[in-house]
TORKOL-4160 file (C-alpha; in steps of 0.2 Angstrom, whole numbers, padded with zeros to 4 digits, m for minus):
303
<pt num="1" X="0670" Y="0204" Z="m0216"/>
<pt num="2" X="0669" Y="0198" Z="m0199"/>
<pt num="3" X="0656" Y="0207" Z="m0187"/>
<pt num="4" X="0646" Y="0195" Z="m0180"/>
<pt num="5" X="0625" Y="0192" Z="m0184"/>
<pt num="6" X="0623" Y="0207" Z="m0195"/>
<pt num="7" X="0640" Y="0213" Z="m0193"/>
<pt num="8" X="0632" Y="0228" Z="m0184"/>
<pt num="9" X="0649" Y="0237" Z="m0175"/>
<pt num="10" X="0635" Y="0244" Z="m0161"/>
<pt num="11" X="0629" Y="0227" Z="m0158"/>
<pt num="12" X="0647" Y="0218" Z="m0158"/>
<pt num="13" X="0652" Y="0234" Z="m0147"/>
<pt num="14" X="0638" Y="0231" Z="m0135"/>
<pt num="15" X="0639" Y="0211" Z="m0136"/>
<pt num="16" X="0659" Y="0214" Z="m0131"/>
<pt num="17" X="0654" Y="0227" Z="m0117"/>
<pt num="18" X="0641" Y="0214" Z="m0110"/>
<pt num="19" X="0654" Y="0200" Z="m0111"/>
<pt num="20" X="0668" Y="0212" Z="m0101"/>
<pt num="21" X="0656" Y="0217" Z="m0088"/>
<pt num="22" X="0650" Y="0198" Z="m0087"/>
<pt num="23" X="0667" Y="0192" Z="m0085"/>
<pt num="24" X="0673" Y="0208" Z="m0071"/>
<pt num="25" X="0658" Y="0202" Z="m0061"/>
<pt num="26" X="0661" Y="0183" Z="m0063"/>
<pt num="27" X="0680" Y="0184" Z="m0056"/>
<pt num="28" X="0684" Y="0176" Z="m0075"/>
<pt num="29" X="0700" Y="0180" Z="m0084"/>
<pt num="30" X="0700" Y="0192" Z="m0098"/>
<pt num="31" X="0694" Y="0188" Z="m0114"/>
<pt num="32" X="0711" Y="0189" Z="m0123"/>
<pt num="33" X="0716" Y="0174" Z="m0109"/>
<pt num="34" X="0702" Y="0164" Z="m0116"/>
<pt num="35" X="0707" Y="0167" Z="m0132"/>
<pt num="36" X="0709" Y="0151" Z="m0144"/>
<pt num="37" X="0728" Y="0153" Z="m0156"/>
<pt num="38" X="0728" Y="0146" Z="m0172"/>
<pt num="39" X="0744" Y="0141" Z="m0172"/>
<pt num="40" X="0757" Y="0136" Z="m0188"/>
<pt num="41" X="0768" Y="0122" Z="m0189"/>
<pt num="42" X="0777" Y="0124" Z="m0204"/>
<pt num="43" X="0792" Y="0131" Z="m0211"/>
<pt num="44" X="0792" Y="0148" Z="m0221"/>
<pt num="45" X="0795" Y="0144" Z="m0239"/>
<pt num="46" X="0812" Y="0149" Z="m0248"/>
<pt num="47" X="0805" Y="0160" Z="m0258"/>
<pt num="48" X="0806" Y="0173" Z="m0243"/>
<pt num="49" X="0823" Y="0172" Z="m0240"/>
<pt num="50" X="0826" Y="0186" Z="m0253"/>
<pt num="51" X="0813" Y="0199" Z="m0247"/>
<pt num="52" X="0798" Y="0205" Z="m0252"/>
<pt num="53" X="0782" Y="0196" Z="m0248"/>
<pt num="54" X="0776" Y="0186" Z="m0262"/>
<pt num="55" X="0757" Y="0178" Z="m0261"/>
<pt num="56" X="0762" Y="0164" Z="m0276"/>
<pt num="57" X="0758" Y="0150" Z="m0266"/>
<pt num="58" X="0740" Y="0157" Z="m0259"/>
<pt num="59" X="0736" Y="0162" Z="m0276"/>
<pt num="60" X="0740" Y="0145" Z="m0284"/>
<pt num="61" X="0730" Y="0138" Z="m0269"/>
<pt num="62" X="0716" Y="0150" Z="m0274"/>
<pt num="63" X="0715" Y="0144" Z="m0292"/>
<pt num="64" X="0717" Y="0126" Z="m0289"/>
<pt num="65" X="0702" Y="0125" Z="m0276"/>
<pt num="66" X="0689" Y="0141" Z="m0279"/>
<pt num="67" X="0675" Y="0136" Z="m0292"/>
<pt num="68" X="0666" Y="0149" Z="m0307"/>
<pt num="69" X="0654" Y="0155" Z="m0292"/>
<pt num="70" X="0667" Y="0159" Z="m0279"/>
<pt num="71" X="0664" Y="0145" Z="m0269"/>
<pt num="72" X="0678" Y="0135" Z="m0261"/>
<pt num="73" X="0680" Y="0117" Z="m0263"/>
<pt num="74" X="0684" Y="0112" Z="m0244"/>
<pt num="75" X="0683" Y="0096" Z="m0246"/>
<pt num="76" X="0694" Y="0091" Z="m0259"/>
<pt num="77" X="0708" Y="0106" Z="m0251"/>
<pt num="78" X="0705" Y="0095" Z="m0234"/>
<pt num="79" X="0708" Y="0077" Z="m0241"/>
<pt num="80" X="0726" Y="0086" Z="m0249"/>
<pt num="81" X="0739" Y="0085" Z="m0236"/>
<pt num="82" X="0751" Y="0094" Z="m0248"/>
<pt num="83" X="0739" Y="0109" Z="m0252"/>
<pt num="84" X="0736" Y="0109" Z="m0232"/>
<pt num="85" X="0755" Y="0113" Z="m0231"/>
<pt num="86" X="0754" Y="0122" Z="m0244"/>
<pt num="87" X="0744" Y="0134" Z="m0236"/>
<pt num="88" X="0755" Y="0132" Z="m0218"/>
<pt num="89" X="0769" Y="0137" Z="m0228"/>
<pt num="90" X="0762" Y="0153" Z="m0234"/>
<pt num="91" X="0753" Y="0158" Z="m0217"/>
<pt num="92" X="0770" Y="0154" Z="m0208"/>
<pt num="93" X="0777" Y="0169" Z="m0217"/>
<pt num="94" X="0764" Y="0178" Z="m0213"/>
<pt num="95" X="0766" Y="0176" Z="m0195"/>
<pt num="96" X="0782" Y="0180" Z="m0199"/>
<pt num="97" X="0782" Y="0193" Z="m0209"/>
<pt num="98" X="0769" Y="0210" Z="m0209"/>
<pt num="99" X="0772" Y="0229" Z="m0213"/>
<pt num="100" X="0772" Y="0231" Z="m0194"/>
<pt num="101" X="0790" Y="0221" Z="m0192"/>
<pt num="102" X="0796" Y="0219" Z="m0208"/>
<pt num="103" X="0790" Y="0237" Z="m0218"/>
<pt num="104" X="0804" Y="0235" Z="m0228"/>
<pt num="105" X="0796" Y="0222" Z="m0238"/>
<pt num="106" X="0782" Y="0230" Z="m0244"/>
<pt num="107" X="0788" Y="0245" Z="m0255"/>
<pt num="108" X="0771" Y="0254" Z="m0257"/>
<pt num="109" X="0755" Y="0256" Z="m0247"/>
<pt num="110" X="0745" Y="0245" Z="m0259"/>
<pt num="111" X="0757" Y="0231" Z="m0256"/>
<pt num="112" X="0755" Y="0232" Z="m0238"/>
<pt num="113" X="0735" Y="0231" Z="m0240"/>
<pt num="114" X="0737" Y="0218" Z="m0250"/>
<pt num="115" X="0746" Y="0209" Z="m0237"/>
<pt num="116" X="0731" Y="0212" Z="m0226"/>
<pt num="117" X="0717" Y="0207" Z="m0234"/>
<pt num="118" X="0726" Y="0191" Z="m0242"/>
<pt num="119" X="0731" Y="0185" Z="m0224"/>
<pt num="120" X="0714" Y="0186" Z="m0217"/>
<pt num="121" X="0705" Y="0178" Z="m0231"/>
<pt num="122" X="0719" Y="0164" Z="m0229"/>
<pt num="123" X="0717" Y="0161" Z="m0210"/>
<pt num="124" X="0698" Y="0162" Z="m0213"/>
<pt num="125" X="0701" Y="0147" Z="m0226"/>
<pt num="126" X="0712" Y="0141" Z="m0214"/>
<pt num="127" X="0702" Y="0143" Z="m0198"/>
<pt num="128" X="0687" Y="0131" Z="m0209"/>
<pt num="129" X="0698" Y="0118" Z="m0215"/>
<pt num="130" X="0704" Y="0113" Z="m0197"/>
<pt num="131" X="0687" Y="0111" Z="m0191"/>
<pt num="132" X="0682" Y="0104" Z="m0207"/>
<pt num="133" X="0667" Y="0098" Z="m0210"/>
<pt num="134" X="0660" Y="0115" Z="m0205"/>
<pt num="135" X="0641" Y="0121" Z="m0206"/>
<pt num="136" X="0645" Y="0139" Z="m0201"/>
<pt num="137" X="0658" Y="0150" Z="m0196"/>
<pt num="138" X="0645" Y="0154" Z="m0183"/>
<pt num="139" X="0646" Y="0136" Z="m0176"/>
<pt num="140" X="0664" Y="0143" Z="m0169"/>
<pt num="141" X="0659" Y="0147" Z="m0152"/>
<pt num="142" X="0664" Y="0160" Z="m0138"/>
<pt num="143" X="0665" Y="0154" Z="m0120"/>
<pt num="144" X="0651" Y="0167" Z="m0118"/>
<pt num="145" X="0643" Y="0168" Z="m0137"/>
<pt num="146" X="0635" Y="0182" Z="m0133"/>
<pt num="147" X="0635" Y="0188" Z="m0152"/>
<pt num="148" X="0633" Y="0176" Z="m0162"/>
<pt num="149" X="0648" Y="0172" Z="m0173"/>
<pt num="150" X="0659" Y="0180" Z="m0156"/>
<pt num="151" X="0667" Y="0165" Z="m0156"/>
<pt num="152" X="0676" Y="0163" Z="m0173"/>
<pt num="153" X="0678" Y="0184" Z="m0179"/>
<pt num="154" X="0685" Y="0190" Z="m0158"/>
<pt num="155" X="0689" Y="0173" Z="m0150"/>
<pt num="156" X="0702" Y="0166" Z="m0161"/>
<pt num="157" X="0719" Y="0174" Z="m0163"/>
<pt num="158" X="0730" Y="0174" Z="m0178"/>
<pt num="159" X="0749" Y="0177" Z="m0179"/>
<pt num="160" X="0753" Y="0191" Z="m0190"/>
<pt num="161" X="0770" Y="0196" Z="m0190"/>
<pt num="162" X="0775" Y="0189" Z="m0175"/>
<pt num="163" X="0760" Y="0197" Z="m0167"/>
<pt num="164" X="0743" Y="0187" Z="m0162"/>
<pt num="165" X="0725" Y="0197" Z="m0168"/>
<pt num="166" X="0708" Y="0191" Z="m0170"/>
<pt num="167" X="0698" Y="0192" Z="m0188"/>
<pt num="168" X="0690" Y="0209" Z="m0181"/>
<pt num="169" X="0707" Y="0218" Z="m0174"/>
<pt num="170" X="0712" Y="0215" Z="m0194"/>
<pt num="171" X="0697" Y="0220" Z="m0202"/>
<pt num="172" X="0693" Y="0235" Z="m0190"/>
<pt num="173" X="0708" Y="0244" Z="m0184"/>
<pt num="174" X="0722" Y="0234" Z="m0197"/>
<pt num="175" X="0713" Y="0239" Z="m0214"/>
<pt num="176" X="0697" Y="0250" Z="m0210"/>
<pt num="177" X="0706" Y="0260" Z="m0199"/>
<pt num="178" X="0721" Y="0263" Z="m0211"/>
<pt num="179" X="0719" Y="0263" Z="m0228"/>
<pt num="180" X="0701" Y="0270" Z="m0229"/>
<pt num="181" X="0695" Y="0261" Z="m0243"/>
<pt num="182" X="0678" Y="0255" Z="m0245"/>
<pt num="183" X="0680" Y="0243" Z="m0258"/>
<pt num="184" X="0689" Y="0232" Z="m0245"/>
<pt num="185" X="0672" Y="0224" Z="m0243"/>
<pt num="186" X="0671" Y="0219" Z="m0258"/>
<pt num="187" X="0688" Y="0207" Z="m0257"/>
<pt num="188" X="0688" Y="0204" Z="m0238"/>
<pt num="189" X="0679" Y="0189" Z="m0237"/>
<pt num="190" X="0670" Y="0179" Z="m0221"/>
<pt num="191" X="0669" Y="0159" Z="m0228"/>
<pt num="192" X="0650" Y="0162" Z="m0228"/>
<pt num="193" X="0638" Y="0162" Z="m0242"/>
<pt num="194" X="0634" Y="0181" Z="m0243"/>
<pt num="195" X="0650" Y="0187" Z="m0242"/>
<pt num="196" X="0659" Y="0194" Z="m0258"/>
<pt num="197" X="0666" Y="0180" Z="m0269"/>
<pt num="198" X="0685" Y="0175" Z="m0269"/>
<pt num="199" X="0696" Y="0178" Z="m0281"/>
<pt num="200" X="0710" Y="0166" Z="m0286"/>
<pt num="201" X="0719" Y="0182" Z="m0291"/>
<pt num="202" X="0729" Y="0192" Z="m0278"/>
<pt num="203" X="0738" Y="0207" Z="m0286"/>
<pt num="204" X="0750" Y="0219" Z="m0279"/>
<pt num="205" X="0758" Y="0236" Z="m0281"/>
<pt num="206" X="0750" Y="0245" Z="m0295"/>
<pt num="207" X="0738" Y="0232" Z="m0300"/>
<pt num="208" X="0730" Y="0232" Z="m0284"/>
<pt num="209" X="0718" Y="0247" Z="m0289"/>
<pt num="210" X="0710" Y="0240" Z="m0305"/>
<pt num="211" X="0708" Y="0224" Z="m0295"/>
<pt num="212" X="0699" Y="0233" Z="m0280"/>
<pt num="213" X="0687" Y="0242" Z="m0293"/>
<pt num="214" X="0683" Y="0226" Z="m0304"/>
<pt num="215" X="0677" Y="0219" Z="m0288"/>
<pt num="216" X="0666" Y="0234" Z="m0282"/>
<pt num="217" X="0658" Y="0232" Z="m0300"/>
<pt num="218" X="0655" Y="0213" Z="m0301"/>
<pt num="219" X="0647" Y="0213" Z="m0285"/>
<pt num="220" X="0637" Y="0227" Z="m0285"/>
<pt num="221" X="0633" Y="0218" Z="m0303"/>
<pt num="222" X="0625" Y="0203" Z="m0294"/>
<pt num="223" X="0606" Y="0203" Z="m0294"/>
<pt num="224" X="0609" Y="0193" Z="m0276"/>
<pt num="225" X="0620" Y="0209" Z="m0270"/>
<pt num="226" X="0607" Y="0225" Z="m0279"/>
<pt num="227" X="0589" Y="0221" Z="m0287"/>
<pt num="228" X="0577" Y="0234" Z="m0291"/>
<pt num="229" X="0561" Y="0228" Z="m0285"/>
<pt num="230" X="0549" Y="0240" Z="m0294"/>
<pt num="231" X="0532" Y="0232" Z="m0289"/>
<pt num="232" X="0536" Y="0236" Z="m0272"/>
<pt num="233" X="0547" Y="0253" Z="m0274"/>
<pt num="234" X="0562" Y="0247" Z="m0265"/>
<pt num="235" X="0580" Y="0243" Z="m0269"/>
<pt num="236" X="0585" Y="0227" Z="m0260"/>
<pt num="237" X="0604" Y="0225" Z="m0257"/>
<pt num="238" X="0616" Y="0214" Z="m0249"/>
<pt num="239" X="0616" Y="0219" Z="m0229"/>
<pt num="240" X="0635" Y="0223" Z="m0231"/>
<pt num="241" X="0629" Y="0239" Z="m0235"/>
<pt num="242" X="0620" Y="0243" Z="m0220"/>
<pt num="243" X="0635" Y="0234" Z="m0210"/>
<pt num="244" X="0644" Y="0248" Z="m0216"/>
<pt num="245" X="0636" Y="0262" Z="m0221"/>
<pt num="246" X="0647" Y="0273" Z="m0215"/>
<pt num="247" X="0663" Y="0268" Z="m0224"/>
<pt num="248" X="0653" Y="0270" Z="m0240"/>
<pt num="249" X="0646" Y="0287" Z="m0237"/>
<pt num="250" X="0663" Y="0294" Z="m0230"/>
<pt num="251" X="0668" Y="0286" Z="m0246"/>
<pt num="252" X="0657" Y="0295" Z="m0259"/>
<pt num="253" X="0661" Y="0313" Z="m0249"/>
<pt num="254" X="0681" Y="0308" Z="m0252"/>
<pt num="255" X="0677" Y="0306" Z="m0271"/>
<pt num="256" X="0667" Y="0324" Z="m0268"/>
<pt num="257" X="0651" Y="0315" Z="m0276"/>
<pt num="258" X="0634" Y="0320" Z="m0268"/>
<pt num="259" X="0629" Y="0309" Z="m0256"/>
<pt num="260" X="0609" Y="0316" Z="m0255"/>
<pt num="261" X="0601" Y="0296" Z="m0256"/>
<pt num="262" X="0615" Y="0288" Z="m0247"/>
<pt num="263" X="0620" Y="0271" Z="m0253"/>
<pt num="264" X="0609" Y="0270" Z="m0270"/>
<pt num="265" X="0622" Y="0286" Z="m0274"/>
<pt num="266" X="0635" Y="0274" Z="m0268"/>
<pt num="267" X="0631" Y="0259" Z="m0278"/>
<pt num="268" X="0626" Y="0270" Z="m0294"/>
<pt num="269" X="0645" Y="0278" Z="m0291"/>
<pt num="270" X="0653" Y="0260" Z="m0296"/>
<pt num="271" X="0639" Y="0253" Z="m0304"/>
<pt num="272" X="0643" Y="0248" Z="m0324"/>
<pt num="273" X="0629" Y="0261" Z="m0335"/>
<pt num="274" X="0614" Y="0253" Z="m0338"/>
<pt num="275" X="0613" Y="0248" Z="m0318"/>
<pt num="276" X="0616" Y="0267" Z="m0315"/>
<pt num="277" X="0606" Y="0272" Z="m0324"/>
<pt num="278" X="0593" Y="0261" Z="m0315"/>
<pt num="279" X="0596" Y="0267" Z="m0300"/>
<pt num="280" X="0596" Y="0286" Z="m0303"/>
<pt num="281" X="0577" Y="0284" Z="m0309"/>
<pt num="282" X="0570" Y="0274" Z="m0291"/>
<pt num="283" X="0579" Y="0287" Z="m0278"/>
<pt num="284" X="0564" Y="0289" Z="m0270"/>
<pt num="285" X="0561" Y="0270" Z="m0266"/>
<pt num="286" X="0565" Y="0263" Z="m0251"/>
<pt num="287" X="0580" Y="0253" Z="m0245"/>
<pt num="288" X="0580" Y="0235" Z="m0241"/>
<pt num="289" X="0593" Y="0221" Z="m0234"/>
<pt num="290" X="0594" Y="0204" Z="m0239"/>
<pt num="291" X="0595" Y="0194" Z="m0224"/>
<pt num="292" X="0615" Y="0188" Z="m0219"/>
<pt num="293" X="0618" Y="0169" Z="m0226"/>
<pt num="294" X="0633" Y="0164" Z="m0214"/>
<pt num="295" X="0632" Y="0145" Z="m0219"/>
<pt num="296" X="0649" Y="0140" Z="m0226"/>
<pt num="297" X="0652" Y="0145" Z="m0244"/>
<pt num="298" X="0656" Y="0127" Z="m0249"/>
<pt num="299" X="0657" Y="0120" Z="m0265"/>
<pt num="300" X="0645" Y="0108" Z="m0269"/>
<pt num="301" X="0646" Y="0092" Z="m0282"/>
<pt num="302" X="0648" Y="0100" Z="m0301"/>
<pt num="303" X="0652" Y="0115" Z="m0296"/>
């Protein structure tokens, strides 16, 4: 979840094309050169010694610090120097550890997604809490923030098995790219208020499907995600959708379902019945996007 602005990947293309031509002509060194490494200074937990790659720790993390609503309480996880290496301790074996270097560790392909996705909403939690307090992940700038949020999604680099990527190199070519999936968006999550809820749950191996399809349902299930707005004959949904459209149309023709009104056949695909239903009465109405909400997805007192 991690294209700048809209997350429009023709607008983040352009934006890097404009920054690569600005940078050629300036005599600056390349982008990567600039780039900002989040590094981790902590020892890789016991628990890996054996093999495998277990998320435990991230998980218990996850529970201890998201509330009801999915939002994070950074303040409290910030004041706990023990959860904070807590957290180090279970991104050092990520750095470590990925199915690139260590394949043998994850013994199915929806382990090693799992992997993925975990370890970038982890260094997303982690690239917050050391610039905590934190308006916006937008607030992360580029040297030349030529799209906004450039700075925090292409700028940084993470250490993923011994190798360093930015939040967009995972996102794109780690997990969009491979494993083809268009319920990712709806677990992949960008420390922003519109982004899909976190889950203090992290399954693996076979569990990993029912987990991926509970979360298509339950955000496609929030009124803030899909409304039917009849007074005005539209549909109004979360602009992750039109982020990437793409990936859920390719997804319905893989499932060999029509595809005729585009994303309202998407969301009525995954939809529970009375929302289907809904939806496959107002084809003819027109599409809308709520506007992105990148401010942190922090939780607030009582929560």
């Amino acid at each position: 979840m991690a294209i700048p602005e809209s997350r429009n990947r023709l607008l983040y293309r352009a934006g890097t094309i404009a920054l690569a031509t600005l940078l050629f002509a300036t005599g600056t060194p390349s982008m990567a050169s600039a780039a900002q490494r989040i590094t981790i200074e902590a020892d890789i937990p016991d628990v890996y010694a054996g093999g495998g790659f277990a998320h435990d720790d991230f998980e218990e993390l996850l529970a201890t610090y998201i509330r009801a609503n999915g939002h994070v309480d950074y303040d409290s996880w910030h004041a706990n120097a023990g959860d904070l290496g807590k957290l180090d301790g279970y991104l050092a074996a990520v750095s470590a550890f990925s199915p690139e270097n260590a394949n043998e560790r994850f013994s199915s392909r929806n382990d090693e997604l799992a992997y993925w996705m975990y370890a970038y909403n982890a260094y997303v939690i982690k690239a917050i809490l050391v610039r905590w307090p934190l308006d916006s992940v937008t607030d992360v700038k580029a040297t030349f923030e030529i799209v906004r949020g450039l700075g925090f999604f292409y700028s940084q680099r993470f250490r993923f098995g011994e190798k360093w990527y930015s939040l967009y190199t995972v996102e794109n070519k780690k997990i969009r790219a491979r494993y083809k999936d268009a319920r990712i968006h709806f677990v992949l999550n960008c420390g922003s208020e519109s982004c899909p809820v976190l889950r203090p749950e992290l399954p693996v191996g076979d569990e990993l499907e029912p987990f991926l399809q509970k979360a298509a349902v339950e955000f496609v299930s929030e009124e803030r995600n899909v409304r039917i707005d009849h007074d005005n004959k539209r549909v109004v949904m979360s602009e992750i959708f039109k982020m990437y459209r793409k990936d859920f149309i390719n997804d319905l023709r893989h499932r060999g379902l029509p595809a005729r009104s585009g994303l309202l056949d998407y969301v009525a695909s995954i939809a529970p019945d009375e929302l289907r239903d809904q939806l496959l009465q107002v084809t003819a109405y027109k599409v809308d996007f709520e506007d992105y909400d990148w401010s942190i997805n922090n939780a607030i007192a009582g929560e």
